[in-house]
C-alpha positions in Angstrom: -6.9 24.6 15.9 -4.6 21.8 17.6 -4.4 19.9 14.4 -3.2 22.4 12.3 -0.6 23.3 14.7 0.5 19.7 14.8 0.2 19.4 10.6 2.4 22.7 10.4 5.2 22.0 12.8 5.6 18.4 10.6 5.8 19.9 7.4 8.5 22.1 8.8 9.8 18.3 10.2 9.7 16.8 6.3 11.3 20.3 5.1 14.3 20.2 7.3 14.6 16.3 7.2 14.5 16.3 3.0 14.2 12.5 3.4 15.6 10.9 -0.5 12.6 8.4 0.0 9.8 11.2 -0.6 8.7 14.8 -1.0 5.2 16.1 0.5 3.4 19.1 1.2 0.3 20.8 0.8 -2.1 21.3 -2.1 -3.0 24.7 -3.4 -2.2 25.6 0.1 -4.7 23.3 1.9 -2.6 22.2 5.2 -5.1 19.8 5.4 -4.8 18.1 1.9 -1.1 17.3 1.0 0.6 15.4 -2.1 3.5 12.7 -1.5 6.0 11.4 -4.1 7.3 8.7 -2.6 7.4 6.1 -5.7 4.3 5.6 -4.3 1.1 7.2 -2.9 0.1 10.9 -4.1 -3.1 11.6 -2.2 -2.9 11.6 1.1 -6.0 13.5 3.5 -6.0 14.7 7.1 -8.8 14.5 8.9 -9.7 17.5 11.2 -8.8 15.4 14.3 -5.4 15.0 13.3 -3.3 13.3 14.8 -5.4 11.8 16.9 -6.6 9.7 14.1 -4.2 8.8 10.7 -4.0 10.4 7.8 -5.6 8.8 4.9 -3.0 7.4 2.4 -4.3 6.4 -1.1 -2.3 5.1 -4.1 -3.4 6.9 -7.4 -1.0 4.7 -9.5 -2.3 0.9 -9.9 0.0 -1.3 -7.4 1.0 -4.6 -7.5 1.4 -5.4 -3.8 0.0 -7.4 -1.5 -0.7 -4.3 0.9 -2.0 -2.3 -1.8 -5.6 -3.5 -3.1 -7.0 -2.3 -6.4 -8.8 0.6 -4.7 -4.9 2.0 -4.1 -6.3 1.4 -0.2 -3.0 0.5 2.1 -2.6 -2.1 4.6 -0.3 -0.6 7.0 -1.2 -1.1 11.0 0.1 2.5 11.2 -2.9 3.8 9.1 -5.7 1.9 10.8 -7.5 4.1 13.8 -6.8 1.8 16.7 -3.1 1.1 15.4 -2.2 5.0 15.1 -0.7 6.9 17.7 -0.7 10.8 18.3 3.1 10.5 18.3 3.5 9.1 14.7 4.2 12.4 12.2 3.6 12.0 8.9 7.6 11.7 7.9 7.1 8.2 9.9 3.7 7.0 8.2 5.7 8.1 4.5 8.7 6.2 6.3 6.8 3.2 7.0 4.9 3.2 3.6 8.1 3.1 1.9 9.8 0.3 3.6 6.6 -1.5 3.2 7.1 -1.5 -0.6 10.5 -3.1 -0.4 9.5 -5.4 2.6 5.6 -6.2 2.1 3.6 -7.1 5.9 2.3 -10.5 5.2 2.8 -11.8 9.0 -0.1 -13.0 10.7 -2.1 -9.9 12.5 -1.5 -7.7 8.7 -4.1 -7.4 6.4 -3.1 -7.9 3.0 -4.3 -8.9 -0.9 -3.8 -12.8 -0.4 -3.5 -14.3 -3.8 -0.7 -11.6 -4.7 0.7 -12.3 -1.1 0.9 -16.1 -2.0 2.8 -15.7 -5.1 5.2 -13.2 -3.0 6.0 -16.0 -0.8 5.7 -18.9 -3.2 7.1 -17.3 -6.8 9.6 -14.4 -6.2 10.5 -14.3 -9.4 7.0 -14.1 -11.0 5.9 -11.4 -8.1 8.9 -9.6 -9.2 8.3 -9.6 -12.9 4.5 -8.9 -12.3 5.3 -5.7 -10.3 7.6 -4.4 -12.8 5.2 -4.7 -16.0 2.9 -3.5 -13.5 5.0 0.0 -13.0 5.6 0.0 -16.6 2.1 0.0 -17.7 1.1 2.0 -14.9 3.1 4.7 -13.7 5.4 4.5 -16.8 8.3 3.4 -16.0 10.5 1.3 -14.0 
């Protein structure tokens, strides 16, 4: 199978790369089902027509981010069908994930959680302070 091909030659790509912003690979040997630690999503799903649709990237850890709703759903162009492109490997969807948490997409034309945008752009401090006690209670630590 195509996709399979594709899946295996990135995992080699993350391997040899060892990025310091995340770890990934399958689970229980599933090439189709990996894990990511990022400090950030953990379940992330191929579909069998990969890569010519995106991976599906939840958050198990609550996140308080205005392109991470409450379901741990992201809103990253990168993971929506008619943004994703067969050239994007995993290593740059877990790329752009990460710089997303220091840098959230709140432009016009991203879709994002707009009261905890709004206090992003008005109240750093408080958005700050409200993610932290957020990773605290949630993931346990900071």
């Amino acid at each position: 199978m195509y996709s399979a091909k594709v899946i295996s030659l990135q995992l080699k790509e993350v391997e040899r790369k060892n990025s310091p912003c995340f770890s990934t690979g399958p689970v229980s040997e599933d090439l189709y089902h990996w894990e990511a630690i990022i400090t950030g999503p953990k379940d992330i799903h191929f579909p069998l027509d990969y890569p010519f649709a995106p991976p599906r990237v939840i958050f198990k850890t609550k996140v308080y981010h205005p392109n991470i709703n409450t379901y741990g759903n992201i809103f990253l162009k990168m993971l929506n069908p008619t943004h994703f492109r067969t050239n994007n490997s995993i290593n740059d969807v877990l790329t752009e994930i990460h710089q997303m948490l220091t840098a959230p997409q709140i432009s016009e034309g991203h879709f994002f959680v707009e009261e905890i945008a709004r206090i992003y752009v008005e109240d750093r401090a408080a958005f700050e302070t409200t993610a932290l006690a957020w990773t605290v209670e949630h993931a346990g630590g900071a």
